[in-house]
C-alpha positions in Angstrom: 125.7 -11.5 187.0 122.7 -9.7 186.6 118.8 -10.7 186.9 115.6 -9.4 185.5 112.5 -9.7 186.3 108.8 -9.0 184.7 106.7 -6.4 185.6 104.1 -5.5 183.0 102.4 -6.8 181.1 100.7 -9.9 183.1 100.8 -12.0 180.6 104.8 -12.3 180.8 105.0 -12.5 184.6 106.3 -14.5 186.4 109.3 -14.0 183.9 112.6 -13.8 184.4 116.3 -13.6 183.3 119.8 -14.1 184.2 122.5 -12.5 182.3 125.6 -14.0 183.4 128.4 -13.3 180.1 128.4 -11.8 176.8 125.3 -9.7 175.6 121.5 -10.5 175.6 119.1 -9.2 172.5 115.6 -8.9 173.9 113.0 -8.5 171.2 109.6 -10.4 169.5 111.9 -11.9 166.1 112.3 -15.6 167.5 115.7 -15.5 167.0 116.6 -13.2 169.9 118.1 -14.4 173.1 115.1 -13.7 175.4 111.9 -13.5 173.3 109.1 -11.0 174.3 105.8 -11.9 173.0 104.4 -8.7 173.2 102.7 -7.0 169.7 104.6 -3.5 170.9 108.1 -4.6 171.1 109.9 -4.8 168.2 112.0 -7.8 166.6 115.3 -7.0 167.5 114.1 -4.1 170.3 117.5 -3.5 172.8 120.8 -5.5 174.0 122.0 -6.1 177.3 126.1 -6.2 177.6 127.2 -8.2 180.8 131.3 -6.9 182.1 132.8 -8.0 184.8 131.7 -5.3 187.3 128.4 -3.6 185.5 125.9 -4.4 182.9 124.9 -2.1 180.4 121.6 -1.6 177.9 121.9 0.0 174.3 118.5 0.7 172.2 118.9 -1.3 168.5 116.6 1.6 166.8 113.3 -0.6 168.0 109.9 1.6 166.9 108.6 2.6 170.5 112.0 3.4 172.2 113.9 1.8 175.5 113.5 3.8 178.4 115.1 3.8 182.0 113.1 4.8 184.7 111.1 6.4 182.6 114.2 8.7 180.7 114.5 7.3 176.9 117.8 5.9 176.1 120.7 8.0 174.0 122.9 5.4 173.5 124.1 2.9 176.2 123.4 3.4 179.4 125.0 1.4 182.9 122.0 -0.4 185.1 121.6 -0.1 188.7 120.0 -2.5 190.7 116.2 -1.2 191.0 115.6 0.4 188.2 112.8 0.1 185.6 113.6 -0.9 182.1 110.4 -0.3 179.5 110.9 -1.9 176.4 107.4 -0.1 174.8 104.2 -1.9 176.9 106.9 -4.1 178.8 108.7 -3.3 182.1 111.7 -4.8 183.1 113.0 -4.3 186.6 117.0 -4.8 187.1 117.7 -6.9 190.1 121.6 -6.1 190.2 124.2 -8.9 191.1 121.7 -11.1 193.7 118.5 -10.4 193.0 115.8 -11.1 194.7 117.5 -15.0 196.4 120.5 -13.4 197.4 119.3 -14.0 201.4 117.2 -17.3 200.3 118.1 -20.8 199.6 115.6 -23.4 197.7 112.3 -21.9 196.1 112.9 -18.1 194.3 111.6 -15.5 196.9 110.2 -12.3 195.5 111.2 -9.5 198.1 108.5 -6.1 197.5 110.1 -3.0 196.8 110.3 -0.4 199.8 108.1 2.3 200.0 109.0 5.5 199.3 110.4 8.1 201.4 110.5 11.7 201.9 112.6 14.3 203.7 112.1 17.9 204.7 113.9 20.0 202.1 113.8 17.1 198.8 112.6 14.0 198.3 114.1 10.5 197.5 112.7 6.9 196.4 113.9 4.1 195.6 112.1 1.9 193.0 109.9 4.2 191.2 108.1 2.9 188.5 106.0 4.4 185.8 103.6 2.0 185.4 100.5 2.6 185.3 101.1 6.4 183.9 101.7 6.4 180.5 102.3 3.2 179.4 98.3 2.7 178.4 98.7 5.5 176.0 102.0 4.3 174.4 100.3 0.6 173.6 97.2 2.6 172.3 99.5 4.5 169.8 101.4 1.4 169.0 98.5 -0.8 168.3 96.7 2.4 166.2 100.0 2.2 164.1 100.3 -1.4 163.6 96.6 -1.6 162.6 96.5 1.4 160.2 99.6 -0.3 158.4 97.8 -3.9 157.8 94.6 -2.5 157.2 96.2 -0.3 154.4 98.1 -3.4 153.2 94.4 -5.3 152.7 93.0 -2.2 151.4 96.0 -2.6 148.8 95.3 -6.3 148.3 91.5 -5.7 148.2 92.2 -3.5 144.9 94.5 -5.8 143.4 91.9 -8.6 143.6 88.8 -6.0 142.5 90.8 -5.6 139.4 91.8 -8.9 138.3 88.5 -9.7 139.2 86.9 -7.9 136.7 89.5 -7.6 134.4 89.3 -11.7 134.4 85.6 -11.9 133.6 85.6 -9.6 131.2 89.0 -11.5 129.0 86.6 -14.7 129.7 83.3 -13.0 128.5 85.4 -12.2 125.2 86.8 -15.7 124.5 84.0 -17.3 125.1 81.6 -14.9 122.8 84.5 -15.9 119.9 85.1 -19.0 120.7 80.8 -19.7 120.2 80.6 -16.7 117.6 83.3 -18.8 115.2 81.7 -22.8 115.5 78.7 -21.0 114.0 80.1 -18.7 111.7 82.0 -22.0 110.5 78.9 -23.8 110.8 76.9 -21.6 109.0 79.3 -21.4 106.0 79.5 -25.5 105.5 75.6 -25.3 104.9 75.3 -22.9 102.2 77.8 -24.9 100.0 77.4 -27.4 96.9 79.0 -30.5 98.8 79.2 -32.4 95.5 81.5 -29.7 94.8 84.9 -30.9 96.1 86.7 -26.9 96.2 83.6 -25.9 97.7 83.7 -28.5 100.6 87.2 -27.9 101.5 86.4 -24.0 101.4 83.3 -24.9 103.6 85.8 -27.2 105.5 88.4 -24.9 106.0 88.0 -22.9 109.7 88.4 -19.2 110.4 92.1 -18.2 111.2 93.2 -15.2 112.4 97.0 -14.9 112.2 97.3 -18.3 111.3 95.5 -19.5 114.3 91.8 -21.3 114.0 89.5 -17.9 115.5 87.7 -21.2 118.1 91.5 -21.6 119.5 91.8 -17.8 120.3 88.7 -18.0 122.0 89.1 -20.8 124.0 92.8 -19.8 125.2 91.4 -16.0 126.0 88.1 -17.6 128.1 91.1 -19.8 129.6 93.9 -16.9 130.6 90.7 -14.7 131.8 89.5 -17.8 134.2 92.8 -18.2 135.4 92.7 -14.3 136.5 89.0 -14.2 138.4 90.2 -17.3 139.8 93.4 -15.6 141.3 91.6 -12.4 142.1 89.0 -14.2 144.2 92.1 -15.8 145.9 93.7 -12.8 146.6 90.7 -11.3 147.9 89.8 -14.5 150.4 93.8 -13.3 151.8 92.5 -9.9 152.3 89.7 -11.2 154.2 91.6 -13.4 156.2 94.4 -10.8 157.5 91.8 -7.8 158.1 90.6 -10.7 160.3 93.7 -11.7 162.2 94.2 -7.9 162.4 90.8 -7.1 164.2 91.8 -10.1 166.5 95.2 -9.1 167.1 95.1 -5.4 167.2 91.5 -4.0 168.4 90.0 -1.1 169.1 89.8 -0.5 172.5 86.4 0.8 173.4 85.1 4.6 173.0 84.3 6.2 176.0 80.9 6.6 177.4 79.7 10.2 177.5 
């Protein structure tokens, strides 16, 4: 079997993983087999194949990349016990077949890494990890990218709404200037009959059509279909509001440096 553990960000430690058969999908889409909270990872980021004598780790085309002490993947690649797995902002160290209870019984004990060392002539390690280094930048670039892609999507949304907005008053404005404009038009026109006169009363009687349809009728359905559009604009625009919102919260600038 083969064991993970978390090493970045904080928020994840102390977690961990066994992978004892079959394959593991690690990603942020809850319907992964280990689940990675993190706003950099994406949903269905890399899978971990477990064989009988070696596991291996494949990158599923995730946004950021899967890299192995600190080389990016190309395919799948066979883990070693120590090395650093970094799924965008999170890093994975591979524990091999033991990890760190194989000399332990009762409570998990976490053994530290060795130092370092170094020879005349080269140099060897053994867990070298790249945190710290680059990672900062890479979650900078990632959160940029996610928030430039909502914002546009609320600027898109914000339009929408602006249009139906106006668009809506302006249809509700019109139907209610005809729907007025023809009760006194009709009015009007009863009062300047001869009511003794029966064909003048039904003429006076008789109500403006358009079509076929009372003039009042178009006016009150028009006011009605151009209420109905302010009324979703305004909706549409209180959405905006509330994602650039969750955005800003979820995905904010970090702060300009101080000359």
């Amino acid at each position: 079997m083969g064991r993970f553990e978390v090493l970045e960000p904080s928020g994840l430690r102390p977690q961990s993983r066994t992978i004892t058969s079959g394959q593991v999908v690690l990603g942020r889409s809850p319907g992964v087999d280990w689940l990675l909270d993190e706003p950099t990872v994406s949903p269905h980021h890399a899978v971990v194949r477990h064989y009988a004598d070696h596991d291996e780790i494949e990158d599923l085309g995730s946004t950021a990349g899967t890299q192995v002490n600190g080389q990016p993947l190309s395919g799948s690649r066979t883990l070693r016990p120590g090395d650093v797995v970094q799924l965008a902002a999170v890093h994975l160290r591979y524990l091999g077949e033991h990890g760190p209870t194989e000399a332990t019984s009762g409570p998990t004990a976490v053994t530290a890494p060795s130092a370092p060392s170094f020879t005349v002539g080269g140099q060897r390690g053994q867990t070298i990890s790249n945190v710290g280094h680059d990672q900062d930048n890479q979650y900078l670039q990632q959160v940029i990218v996610y928030r430039e892609q909502g914002l546009q999507h609320v600027a898109s949304m914000s339009r929408a709404a602006r249009i139906l907005i106006l668009f809506g008053s302006g249809l509700s404005g019109l139907g209610i200037v005809t729907f007025i404009g023809s009760l006194v038009v009709d009015g009007a026109r009863s009062t300047q009959v001869d009511l003794t006169d029966p064909d003048a009363f039904a003429e006076a009687a008789r109500l403006s059509e358009l079509y076929g349809i009372p003039v009042f009728a178009i006016g009150f359905g028009t006011a009605l279909i151009g209420a109905a559009l302010f009324l979703t604009g305004m909706l549409v625009q209180l959405s905006a509001a509330t994602q650039s919102r969750r955005i800003n919260r979820d995905y904010p600038l970090p702060p300009m440096p101080i000359d």
